[in-house]
N, C-alpha and C positions, 0 to 999 in steps of 0.2 A: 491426473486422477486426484478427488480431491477425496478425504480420510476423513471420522466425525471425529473429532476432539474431545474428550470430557473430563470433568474438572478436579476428579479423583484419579487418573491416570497418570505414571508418570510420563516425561518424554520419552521421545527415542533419543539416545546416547548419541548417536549420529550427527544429531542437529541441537549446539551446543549453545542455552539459550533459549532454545523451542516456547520452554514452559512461559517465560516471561515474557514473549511476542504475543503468545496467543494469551495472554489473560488479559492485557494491555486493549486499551481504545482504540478502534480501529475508523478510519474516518473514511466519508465518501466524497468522492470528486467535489461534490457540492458542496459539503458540510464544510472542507477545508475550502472553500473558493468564496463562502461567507463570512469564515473567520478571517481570510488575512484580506479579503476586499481584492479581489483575482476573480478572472472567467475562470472558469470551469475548464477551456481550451487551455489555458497558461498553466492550471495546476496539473494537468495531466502531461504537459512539455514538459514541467519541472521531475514529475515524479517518473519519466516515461521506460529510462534507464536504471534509477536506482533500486539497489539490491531492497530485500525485503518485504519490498510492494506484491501483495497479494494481487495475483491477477487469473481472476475466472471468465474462462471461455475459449473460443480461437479465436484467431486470426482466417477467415475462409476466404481463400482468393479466388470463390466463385461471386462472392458477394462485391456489393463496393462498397462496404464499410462494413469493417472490424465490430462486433458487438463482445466488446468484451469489459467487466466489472474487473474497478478496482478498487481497493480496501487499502488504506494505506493507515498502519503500524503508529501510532504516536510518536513512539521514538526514533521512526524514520522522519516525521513530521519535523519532527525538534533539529535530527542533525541536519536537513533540509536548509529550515529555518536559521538556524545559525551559520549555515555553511555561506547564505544569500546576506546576512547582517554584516559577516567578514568582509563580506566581498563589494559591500556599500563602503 
């Protein structure tokens, strides 16, 4: 279920952090697949497990493909990006 966010609210306590996810740049599959020079398929492999990635839609296993958006977090981008620099 997804909630509207606004920018005079605080977070919820719950989720620690919150506030500075959602103010943060949020990229698309594509947007990040032209910044580091990657398909679109390799960024959504890299990003397919890690936490924080926003993801709207299902999964419907009536369909044959998943239609589902992803949003991915800056700062998940970065520890991403650093985590593959390490490991060059």
């Amino acid at each position: 279920m997804l909630r509207a966010v606004h920018a005079n609210t605080s977070p919820d306590p719950a989720e620690p952090g919150a506030e500075n996810v959602c103010n943060e740049k949020h990229y698309s599959v594509n947007e990040l697949s032209a910044l580091w020079n990657l398909s679109s398929q390799t960024i959504r492999r890299l990003f397919q497990e890690e936490p924080d990635v926003v993801r709207i839609g299902e999964r419907d296993l009536h369909r044959k493909r998943a239609y589902v958006t992803i949003r991915i977090p800056e700062s998940v981008a970065r520890r991403v990006h650093q985590r593959l620099r390490k490991a060059a």
